[in-house]
PLY file of the C-alpha trace (Angstrom):
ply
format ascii 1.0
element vertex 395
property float x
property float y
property float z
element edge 394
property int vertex1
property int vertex2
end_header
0.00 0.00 0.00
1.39 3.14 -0.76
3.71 5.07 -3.22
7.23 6.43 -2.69
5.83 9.53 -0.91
4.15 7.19 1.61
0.41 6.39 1.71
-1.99 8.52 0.59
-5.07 9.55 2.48
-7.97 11.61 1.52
-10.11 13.15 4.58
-13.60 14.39 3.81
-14.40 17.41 6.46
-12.29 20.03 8.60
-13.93 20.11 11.86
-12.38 18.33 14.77
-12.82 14.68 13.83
-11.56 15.47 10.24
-8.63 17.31 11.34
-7.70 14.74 13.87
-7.56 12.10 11.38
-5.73 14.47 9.17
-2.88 15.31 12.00
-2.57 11.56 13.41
-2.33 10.11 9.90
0.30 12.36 9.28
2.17 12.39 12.34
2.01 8.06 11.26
3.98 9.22 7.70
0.68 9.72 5.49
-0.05 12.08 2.84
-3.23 13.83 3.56
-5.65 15.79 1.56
-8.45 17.31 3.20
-11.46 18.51 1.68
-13.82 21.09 3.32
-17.52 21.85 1.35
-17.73 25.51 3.37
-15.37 28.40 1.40
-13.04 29.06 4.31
-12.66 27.48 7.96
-15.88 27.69 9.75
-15.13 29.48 13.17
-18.21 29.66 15.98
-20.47 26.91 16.98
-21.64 26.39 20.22
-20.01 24.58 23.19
-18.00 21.44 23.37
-15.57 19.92 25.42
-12.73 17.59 25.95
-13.56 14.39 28.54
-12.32 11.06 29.23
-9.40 9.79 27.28
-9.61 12.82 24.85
-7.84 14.42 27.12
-5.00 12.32 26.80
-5.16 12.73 22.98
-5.11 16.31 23.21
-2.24 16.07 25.45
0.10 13.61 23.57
-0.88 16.34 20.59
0.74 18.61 22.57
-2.66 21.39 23.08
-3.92 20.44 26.27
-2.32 24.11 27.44
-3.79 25.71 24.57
-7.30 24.33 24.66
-7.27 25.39 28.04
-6.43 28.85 27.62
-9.13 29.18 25.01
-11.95 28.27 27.79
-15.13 29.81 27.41
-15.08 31.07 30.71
-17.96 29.10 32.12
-17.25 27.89 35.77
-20.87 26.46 36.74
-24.54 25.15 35.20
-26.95 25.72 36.88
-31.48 25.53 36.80
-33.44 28.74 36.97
-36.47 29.70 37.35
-38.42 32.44 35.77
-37.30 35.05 37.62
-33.67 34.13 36.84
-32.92 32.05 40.67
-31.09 29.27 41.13
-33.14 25.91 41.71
-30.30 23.86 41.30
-27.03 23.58 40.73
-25.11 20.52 38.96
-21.38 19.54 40.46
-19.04 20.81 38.42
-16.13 20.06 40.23
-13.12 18.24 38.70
-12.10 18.36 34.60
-15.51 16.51 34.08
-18.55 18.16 36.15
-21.62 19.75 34.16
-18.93 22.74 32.83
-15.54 20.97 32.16
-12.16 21.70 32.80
-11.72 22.00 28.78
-14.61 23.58 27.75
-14.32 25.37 24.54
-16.47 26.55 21.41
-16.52 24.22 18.66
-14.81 26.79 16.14
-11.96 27.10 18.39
-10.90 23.86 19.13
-10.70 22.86 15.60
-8.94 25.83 14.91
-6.45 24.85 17.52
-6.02 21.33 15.73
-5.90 23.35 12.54
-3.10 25.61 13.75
-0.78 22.34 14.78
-1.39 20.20 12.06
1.93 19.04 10.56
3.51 20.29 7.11
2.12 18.09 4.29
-1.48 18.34 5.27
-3.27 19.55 1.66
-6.77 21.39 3.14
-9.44 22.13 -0.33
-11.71 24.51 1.14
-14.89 24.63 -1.07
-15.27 21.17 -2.83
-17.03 17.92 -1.98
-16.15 14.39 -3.51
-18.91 13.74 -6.07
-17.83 10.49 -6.54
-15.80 7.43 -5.67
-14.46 4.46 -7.31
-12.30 1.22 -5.47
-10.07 -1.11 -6.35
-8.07 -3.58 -4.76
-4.54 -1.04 -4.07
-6.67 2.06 -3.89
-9.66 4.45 -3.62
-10.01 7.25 -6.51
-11.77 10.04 -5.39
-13.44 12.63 -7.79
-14.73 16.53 -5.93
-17.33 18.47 -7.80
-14.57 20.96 -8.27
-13.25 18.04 -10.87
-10.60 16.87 -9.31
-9.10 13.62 -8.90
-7.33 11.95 -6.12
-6.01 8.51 -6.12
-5.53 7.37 -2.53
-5.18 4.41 -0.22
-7.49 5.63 2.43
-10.49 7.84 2.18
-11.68 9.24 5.33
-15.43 10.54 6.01
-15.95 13.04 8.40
-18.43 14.98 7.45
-21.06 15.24 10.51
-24.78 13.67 11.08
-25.88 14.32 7.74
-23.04 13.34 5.58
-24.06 12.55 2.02
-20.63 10.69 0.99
-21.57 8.32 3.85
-24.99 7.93 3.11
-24.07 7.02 -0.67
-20.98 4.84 0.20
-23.01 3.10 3.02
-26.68 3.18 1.89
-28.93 0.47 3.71
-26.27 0.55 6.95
-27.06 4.02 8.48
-29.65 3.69 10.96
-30.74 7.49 12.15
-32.16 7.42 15.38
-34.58 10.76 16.23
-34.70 11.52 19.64
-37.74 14.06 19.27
-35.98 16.97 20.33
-35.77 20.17 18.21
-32.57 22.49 19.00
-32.11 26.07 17.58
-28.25 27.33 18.56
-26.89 30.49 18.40
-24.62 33.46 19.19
-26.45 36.68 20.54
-25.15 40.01 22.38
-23.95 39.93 25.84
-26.10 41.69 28.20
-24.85 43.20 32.14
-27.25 40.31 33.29
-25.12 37.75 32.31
-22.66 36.04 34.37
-20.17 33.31 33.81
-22.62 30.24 34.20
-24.30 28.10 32.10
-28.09 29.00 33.27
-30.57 26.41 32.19
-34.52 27.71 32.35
-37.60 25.25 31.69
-40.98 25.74 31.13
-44.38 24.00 30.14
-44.70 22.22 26.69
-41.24 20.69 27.42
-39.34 24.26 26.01
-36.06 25.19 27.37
-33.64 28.06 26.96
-29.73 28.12 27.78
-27.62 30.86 27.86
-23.66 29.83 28.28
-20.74 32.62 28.60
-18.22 32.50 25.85
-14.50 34.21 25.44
-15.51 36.20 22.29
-17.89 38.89 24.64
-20.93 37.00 23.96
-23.49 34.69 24.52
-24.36 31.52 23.08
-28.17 30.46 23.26
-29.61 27.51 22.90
-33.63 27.05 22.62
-34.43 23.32 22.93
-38.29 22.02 22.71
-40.10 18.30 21.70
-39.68 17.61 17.53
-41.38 20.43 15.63
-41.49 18.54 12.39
-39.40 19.54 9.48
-38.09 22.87 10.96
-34.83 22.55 10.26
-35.86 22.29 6.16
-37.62 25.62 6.40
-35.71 28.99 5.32
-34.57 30.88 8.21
-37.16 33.38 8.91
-39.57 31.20 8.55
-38.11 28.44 11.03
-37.32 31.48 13.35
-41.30 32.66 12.66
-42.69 29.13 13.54
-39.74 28.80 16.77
-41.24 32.49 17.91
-44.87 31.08 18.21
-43.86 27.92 19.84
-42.58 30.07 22.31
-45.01 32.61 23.28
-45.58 33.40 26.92
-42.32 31.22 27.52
-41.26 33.85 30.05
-37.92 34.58 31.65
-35.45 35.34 28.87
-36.90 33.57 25.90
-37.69 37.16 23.95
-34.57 38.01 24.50
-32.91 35.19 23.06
-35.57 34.89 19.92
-34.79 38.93 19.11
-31.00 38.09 19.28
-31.31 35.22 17.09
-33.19 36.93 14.26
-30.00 39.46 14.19
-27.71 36.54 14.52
-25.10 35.60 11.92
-24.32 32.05 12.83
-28.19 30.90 13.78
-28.38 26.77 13.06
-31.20 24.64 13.45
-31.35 20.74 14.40
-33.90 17.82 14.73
-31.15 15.66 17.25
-30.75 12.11 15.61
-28.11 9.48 16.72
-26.21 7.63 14.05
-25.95 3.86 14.15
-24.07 1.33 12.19
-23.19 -1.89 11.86
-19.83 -1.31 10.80
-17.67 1.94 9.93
-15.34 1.10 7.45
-16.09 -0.92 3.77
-12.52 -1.61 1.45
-10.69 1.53 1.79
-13.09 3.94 3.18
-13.62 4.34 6.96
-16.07 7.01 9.12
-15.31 8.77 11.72
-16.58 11.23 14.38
-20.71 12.08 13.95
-20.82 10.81 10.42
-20.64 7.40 12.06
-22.04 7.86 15.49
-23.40 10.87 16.20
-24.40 11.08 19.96
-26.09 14.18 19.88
-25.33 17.04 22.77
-28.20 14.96 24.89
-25.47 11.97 24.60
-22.55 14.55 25.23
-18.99 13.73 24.42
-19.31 13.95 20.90
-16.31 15.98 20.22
-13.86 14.09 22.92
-15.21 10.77 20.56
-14.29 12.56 17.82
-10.72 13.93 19.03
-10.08 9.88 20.01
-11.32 8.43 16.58
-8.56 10.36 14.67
-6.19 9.45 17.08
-7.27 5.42 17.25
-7.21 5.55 13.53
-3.97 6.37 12.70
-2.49 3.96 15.59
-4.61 0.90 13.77
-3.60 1.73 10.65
0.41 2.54 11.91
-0.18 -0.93 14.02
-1.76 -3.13 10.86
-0.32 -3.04 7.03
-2.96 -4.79 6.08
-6.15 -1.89 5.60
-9.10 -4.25 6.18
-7.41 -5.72 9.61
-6.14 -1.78 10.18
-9.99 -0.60 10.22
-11.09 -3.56 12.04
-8.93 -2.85 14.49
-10.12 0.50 15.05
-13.64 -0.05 15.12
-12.93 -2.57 17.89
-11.23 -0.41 19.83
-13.44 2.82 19.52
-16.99 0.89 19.61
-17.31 0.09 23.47
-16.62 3.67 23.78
-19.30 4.85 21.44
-21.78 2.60 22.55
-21.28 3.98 26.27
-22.10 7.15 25.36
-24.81 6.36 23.18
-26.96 4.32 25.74
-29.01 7.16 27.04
-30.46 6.27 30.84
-33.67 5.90 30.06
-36.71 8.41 30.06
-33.40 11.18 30.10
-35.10 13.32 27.14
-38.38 13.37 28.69
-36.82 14.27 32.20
-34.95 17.19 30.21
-37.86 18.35 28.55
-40.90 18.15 31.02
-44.15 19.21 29.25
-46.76 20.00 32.34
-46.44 22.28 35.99
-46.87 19.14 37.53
-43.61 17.76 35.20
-41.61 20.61 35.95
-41.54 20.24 39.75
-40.75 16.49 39.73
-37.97 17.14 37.70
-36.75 19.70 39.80
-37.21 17.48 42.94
-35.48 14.91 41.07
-32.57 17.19 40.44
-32.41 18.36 43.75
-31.82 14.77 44.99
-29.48 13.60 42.24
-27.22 16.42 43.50
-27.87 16.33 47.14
-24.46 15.72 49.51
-25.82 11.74 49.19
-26.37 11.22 45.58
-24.53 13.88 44.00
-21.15 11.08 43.96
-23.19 9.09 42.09
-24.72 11.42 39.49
-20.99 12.43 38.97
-20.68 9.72 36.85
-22.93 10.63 34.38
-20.16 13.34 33.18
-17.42 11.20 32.72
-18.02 10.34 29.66
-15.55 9.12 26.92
-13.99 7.52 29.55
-12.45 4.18 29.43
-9.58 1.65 31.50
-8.13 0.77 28.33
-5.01 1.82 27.62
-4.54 4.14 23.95
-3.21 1.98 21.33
0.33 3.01 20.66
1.91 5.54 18.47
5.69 5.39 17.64
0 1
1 2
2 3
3 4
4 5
5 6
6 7
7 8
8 9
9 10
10 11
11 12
12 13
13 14
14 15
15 16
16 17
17 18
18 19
19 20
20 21
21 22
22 23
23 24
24 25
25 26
26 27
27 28
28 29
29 30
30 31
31 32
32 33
33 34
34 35
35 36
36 37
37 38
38 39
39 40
40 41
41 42
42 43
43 44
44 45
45 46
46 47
47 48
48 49
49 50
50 51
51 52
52 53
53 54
54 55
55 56
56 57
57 58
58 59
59 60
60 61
61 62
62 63
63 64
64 65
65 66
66 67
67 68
68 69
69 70
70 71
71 72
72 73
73 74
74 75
75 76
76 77
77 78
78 79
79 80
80 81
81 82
82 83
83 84
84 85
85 86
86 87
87 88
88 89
89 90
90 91
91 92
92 93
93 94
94 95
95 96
96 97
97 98
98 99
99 100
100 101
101 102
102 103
103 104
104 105
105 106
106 107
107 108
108 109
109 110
110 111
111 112
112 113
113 114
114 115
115 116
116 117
117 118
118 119
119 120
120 121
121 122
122 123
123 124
124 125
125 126
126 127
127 128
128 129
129 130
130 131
131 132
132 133
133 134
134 135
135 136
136 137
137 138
138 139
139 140
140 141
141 142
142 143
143 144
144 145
145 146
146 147
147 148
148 149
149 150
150 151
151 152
152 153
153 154
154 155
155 156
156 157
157 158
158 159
159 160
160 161
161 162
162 163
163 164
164 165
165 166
166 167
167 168
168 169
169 170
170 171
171 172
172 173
173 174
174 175
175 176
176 177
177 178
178 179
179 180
180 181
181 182
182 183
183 184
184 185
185 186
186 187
187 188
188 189
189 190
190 191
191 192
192 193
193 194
194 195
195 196
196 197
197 198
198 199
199 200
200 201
201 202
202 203
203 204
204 205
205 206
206 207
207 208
208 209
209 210
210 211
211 212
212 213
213 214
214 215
215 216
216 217
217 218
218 219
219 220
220 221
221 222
222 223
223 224
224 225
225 226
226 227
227 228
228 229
229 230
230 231
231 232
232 233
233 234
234 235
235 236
236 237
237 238
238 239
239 240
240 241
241 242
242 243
243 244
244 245
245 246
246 247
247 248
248 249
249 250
250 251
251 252
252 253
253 254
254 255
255 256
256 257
257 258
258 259
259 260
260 261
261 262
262 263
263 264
264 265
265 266
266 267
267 268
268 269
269 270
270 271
271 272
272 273
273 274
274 275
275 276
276 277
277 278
278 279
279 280
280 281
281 282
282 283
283 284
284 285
285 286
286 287
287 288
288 289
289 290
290 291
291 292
292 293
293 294
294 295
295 296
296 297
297 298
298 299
299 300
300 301
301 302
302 303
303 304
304 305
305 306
306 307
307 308
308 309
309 310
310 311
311 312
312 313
313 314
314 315
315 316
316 317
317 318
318 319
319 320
320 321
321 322
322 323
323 324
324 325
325 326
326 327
327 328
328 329
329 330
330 331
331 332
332 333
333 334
334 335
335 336
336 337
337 338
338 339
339 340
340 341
341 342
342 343
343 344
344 345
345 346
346 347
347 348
348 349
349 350
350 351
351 352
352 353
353 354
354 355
355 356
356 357
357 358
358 359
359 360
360 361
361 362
362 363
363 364
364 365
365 366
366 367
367 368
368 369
369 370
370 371
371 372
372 373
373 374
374 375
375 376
376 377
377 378
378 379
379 380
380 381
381 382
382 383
383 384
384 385
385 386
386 387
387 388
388 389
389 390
390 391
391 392
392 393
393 394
């Protein structure tokens, strides 16, 4: 496998799990192309952070410091009520409470990776592979741009909705709705706000967050049960029909809906977990959301997709042979997915109580889970991406 400038390997998305594949495979002595469908790199996003063994990938990449620096400043989450009190607040002590040591805005962190990747990562900002063709020593790859790349590895990371994957794949992607409907965005910073994540509910199962960031903002998050095909519908009229869902929502809901009719970087989502029997076929392999998304009701989507980069390049550095390479990986990163992805059960309707009567059960609930008693136990439900097993190795 390979030619004289070493193997070749083509990596569809820049966001963190395609730029982790792209700086592990060539740390491991790969050539790496990356293709990107947006124009340029695509800064913002909302929160994510780094748990469980991802830390240790981020650490033997050398950015553990710089992650850290680039914290969003949050230092608690807390419930509210409508008059902006605290009901309850979740343990966010050690690097993985409610707000984590590493927490940090999507756009950052891969911008971080981006920043350290290694000379002789190729990124192709505005294409997307149109098609594909395999044979037995390689994978040609041809963009919509019209070009062609022969490689020996082609590398899907293009998020939930990735079309390569759902072409490549078709009859093995199993999308799992969780009947929750999430509108994210940024929106001005007001005197009110303070440096916690402040989580309001209220009747028909809506919630708003507001979260501190380091850019002098706010990012908002309205969260409600399935409204259909919202995220199809052009923006103002998704924003129109999120507006009249939320009438009389009270506390800090018009604030948020004004801000995100201003807002540059609004993005709208019907949450859906990925599932698949397997990840790879010949010489094309998934990773991050495009083969497991977890959704942020899962959390830990970006530490699994920090890992997967990492795990992949080890196999494939550990294996010459490809298909026993991607096996490899897929055995080692599945327990971890499927941890994550086994929600406890009745957790989205707990989140999203729809009645009065719903609302104080699930803050009595909450009160206990965190109480001096329980609140070791519901600890656990943070660390996530978290495993005994050691990382495979890389030289």
């Amino acid at each position: 496998m390979g030619n004289e400038l070493g193997p070749h390997a083509v990596v569809s998305g820049a966001s963190i799990a395609g730029l982790s594949a792209a700086y592990w495979l060539r740390r491991t002595g790969w050539e790496v192309t990356v293709i990107e469908r947006a124009a340029e790199f695509r800064d913002g996003g909302q929160n994510v952070d780094v748990r469980g063994v991802a830390r240790e990938v981020l650490d033997r990449m050398g950015l553990f410091d710089a992650v850290k620096a680039l914290n969003t400043t949050e230092t608690a989450a807390v419930f509210v009520d409508e008059r902006g009190r605290t009901t309850v607040e979740l343990p966010s002590d050690g690097p993985d409470g409610a707000t984590a040591e590493l927490e940090i805005l999507r756009g950052d962190f891969a911008r971080a990776i981006l920043d350290r990747l290694p000379d002789g990562v190729e990124i192709v900002y505005g294409d997307t592979i149109s098609d594909t063709t395999e044979d037995a020593d390689s994978v040609t790859v041809t963009t919509s741009a019209g070009r062609v790349l022969r490689a020996d590895l082609l590398v899907i990371a293009e998020g939930v909705r990735s079309a390569t994957r759902d072409r490549l794949f078709d009859g093995l992607v199993d999308r799992r709705p969780l009947g929750v409907t999430m509108v994210f965005g940024t929106i001005p910073r007001t005197a009110t706000d303070d440096d916690r994540w402040r989580w309001y509910s209220t009747v028909g199962g809506r919630q708003v967050h507001l979260r501190p960031d380091n850019h002098g903002t706010t990012r908002a998050i309205l969260s409600y049960p399935r409204d259909g095909d919202l995220p199809a519908l052009d923006r103002d009229e998704a924003l129109a029909r999120v507006r009249a869902r939320y009438t009389g929502a009270g506390w800090e809901t018009e604030r948020v809906l004004d801000g995100f009719d201003a807002s540059e970087d609004v993005y709208i989502d019907g949450l859906t977990q990925i599932r698949m029997p397997t990840w790879h076929r010949g010489r094309v392999c998934l990773v991050g959301d495009a083969a497991w998304c977890v959704t942020p009701i899962g959390g830990g989507g970006a530490s699994l997709a920090l890992t997967s980069g990492y795990v992949l390049a080890a196999s494939l550095a550990d294996h010459p042979d490809t298909e026993a390479a991607l096996t490899a990986y897929e055995s080692w990163m599945r327990p971890l997915v499927d941890s994550v992805q086994k929600l406890p059960p009745g957790v989205v309707r707990l989140a999203h109580p729809r009645t009065r009567f719903g609302l104080a059960v699930r803050t009595g609930v909450m009160r206990a889970l965190t109480s001096s008693l329980l609140a070791p136990v519901t600890a656990r439900f943070t660390r996530v991406a978290d495993t005994d097993r050691p990382l495979p190795p890389i030289a």
